[in-house]
C-alpha positions as CSV (number, residue, x, y, z in Angstrom):
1,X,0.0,0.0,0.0
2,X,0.9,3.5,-0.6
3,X,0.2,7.6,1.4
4,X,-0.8,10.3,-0.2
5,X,0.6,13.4,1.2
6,X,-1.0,16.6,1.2
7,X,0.5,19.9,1.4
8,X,-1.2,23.2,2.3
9,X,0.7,25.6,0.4
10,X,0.0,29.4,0.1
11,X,2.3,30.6,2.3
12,X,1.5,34.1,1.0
13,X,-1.8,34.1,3.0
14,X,-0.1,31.8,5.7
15,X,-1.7,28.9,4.7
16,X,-5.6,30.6,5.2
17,X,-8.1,27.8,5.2
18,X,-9.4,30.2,1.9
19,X,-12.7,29.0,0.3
20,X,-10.5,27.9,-2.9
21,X,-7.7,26.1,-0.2
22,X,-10.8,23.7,1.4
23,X,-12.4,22.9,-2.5
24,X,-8.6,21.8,-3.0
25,X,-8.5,20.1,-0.3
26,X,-11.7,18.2,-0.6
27,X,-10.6,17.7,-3.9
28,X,-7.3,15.9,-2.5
29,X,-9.0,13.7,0.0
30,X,-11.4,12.1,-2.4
31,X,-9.1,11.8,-5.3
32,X,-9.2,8.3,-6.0
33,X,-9.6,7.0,-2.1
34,X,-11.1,3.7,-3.4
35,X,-7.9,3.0,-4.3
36,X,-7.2,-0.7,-3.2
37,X,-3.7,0.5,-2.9
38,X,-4.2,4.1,-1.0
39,X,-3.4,3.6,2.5
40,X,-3.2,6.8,4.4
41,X,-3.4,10.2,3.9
42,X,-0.6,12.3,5.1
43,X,-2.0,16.7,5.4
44,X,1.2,19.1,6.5
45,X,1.5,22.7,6.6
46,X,0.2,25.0,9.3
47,X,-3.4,26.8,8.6
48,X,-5.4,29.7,9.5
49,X,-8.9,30.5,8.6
50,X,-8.3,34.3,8.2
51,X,-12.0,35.8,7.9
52,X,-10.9,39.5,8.3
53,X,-8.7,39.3,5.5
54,X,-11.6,39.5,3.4
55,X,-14.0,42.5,5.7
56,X,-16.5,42.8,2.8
57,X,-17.2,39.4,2.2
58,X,-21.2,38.9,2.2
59,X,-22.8,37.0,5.0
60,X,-23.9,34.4,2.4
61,X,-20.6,34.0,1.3
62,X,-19.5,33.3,4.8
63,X,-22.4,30.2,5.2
64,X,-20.6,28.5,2.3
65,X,-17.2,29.2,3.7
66,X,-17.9,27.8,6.9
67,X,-20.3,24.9,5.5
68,X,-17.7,23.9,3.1
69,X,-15.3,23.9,5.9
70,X,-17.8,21.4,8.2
71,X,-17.9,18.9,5.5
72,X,-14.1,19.2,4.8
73,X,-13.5,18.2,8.5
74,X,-16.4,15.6,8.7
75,X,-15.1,13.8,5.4
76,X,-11.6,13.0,7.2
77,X,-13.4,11.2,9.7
78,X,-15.4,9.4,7.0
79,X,-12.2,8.3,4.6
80,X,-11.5,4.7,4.6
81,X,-8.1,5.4,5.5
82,X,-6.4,7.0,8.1
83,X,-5.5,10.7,7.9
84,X,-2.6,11.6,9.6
85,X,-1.6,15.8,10.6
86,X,2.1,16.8,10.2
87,X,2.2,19.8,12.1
88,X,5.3,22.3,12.2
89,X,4.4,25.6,13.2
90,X,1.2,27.7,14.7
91,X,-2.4,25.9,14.0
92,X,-5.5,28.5,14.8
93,X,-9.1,28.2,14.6
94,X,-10.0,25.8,11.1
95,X,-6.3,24.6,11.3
96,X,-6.7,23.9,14.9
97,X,-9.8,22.3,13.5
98,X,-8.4,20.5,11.2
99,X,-5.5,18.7,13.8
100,X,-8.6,18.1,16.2
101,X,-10.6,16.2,13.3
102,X,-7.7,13.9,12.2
103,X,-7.5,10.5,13.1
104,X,-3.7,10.9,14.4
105,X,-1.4,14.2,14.7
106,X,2.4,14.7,15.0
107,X,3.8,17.4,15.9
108,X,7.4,19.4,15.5
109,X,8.3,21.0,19.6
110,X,7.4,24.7,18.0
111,X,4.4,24.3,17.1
112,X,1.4,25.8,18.5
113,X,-2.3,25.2,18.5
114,X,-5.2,28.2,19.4
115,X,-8.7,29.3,18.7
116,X,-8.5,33.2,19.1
117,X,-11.5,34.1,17.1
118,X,-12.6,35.3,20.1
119,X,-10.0,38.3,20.3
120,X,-11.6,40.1,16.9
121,X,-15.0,39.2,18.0
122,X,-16.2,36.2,16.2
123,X,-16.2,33.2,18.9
124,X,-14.8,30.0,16.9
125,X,-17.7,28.0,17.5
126,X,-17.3,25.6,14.8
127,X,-13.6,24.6,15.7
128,X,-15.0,24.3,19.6
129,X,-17.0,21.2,17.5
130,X,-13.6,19.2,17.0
131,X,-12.1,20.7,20.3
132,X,-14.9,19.8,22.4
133,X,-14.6,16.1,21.3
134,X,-10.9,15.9,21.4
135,X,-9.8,18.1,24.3
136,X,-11.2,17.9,28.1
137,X,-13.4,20.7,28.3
138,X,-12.2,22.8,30.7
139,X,-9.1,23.0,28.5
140,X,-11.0,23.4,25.3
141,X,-13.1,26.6,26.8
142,X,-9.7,28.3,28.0
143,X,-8.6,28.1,24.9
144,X,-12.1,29.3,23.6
145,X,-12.5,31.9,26.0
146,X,-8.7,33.5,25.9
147,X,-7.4,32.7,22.6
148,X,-3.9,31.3,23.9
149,X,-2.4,29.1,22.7
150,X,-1.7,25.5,23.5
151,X,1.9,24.7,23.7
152,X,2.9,21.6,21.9
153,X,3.4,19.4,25.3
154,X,0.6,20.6,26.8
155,X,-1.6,19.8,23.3
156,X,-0.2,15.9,23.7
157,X,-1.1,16.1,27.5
158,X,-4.3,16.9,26.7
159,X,-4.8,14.5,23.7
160,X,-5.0,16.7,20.8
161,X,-1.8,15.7,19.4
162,X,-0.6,12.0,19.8
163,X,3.3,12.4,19.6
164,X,5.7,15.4,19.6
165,X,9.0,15.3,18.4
166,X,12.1,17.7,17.4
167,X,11.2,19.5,14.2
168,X,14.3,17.4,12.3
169,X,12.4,14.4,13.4
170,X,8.8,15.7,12.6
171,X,9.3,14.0,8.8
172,X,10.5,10.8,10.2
173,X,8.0,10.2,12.7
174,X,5.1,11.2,10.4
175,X,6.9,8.5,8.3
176,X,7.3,6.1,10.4
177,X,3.7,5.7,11.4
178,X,2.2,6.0,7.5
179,X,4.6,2.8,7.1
180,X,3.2,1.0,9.7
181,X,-0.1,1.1,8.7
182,X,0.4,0.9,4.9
183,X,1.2,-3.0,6.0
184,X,-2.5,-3.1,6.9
185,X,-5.0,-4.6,4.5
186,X,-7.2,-1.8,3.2
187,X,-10.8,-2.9,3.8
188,X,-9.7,-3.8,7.6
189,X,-8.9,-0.6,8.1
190,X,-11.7,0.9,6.6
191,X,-13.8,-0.9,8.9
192,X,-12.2,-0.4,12.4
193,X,-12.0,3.2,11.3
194,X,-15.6,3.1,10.8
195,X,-16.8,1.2,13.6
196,X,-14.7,3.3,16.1
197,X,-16.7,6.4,15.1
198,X,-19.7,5.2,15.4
199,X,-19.3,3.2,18.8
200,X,-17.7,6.7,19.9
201,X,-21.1,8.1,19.9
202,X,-23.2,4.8,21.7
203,X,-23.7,4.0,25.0
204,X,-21.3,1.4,26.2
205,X,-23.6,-2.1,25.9
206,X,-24.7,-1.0,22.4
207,X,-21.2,-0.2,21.8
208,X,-20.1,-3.6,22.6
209,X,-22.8,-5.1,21.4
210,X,-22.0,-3.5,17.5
211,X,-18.3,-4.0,17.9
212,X,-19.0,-7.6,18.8
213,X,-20.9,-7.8,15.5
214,X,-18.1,-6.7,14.0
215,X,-15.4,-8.5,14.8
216,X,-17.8,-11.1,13.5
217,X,-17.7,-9.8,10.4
218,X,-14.4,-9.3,10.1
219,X,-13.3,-12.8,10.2
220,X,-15.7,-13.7,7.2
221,X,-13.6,-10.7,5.4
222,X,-10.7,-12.4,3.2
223,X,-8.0,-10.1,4.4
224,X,-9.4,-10.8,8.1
225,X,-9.0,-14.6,7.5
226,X,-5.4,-14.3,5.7
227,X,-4.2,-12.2,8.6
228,X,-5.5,-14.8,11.5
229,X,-3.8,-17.6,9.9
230,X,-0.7,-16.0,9.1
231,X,-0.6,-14.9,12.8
232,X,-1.2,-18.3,13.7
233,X,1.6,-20.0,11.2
234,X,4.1,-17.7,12.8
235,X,3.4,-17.6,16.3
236,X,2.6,-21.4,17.3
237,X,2.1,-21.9,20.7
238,X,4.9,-23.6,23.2
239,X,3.0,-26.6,24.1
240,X,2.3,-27.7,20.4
241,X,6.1,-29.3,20.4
């Protein structure tokens, strides 16, 4: 299996989560995803959703901007591959957003994650969405309410990110993870991705109950029943001899 990596680049609007930057990216996360051979999705480069660079922009301009940017962060969650953020650098609001919504995030020591909408007088309430549900909310509403930032060890205390590293091991990292999983079979990652969003959101018996179902299923999959056997071929236990 193979990653796709995808870079935010306009560094001339510091990477501004622009109307034109989230149709690209959208267009970049579905390209060819049913790919039996795509295994992850790598996005880097720091962003900013920069809404007073552009004062007379009319309110229904605005709705699309910030619907566009919903579905943007609810399709990562509904890829059948992982999506991994390579951050280096200063993340606010819909790049804050867009860490928060990924399924895994590595992060350089300098970078920096902060929601301060709230200092020009537009609250981010849709980034609080992804905050809310990856950070505990106390810390999530300081960060909502003040607009500092979160320092990169305090971001992996609190389970935004899930590994910081030096920045001249950021690439590495990122690297070694993406490989890891590209040894995965596609359509069983697919479905654990799946099923761990969806029992995020159930109680716990209905949880286990679905899951159980699952795991069910995923032994009748061909890649489920390869991967058993091959597990048990190499790992034959002591008191067979």
């Amino acid at each position: 299996g193979f990653y796709r990596n995808i870079i935010l680049n306009n560094p001339r609007k510091r990477n501004a989560l622009s109307l034109s930057m989230l149709q690209s990216l959208r267009e970049d996360l579905l390209h060819d995803v049913k790919s039996k051979d795509l295994r992850v999705i790598i996005i880097s480069g720091t962003s900013q959703l920069q809404v007073l660079e552009q004062p007379l922009l009319k309110l229904r301009g605005l709705t699309d901007h910030f619907l566009l940017c919903m579905q943007v962060m609810t399709l990562i969650q509904k890829l059948p591959v992982p999506v991994i953020a390579k951050v280096n650098g200063l993340a606010t609001a819909a790049g804050c957003q867009l860490v928060a919504s990924c399924d895994i995030a590595v992060a350089s020591e300098k970078s920096q994650f902060a929601t301060p909408g709230v200092n020009i007088g537009l609250f981010c309430s849709t980034p609080a969405v992804a905050l809310g549900r990856s950070l505990p909310r106390k810390v999530a509403l300081e960060m909502l309410f003040t607009g500092e930032p979160l320092s990169a060890q305090e971001a992996l205390m609190h389970g935004l990110v899930s590994k910081v590293v030096p920045e001249d091991k950021l690439e590495e990292e990122t690297m070694k993870i993406s490989h890891k999983i590209c040894k995965s079979s596609k359509s069983i990652l697919a479905l654990g991705k799946a099923t761990f969003y969806r029992q995020m959101t159930q109680d716990l018996d209905t949880a286990y109950k679905m899951t159980t179902q699952v795991m069910v299923d995923n032994l009748t999959l061909r890649d489920g029943q390869e991967g058993i056997e091959a597990f048990i071929q190499k790992r034959k236990p002591v008191w067979s001899h």
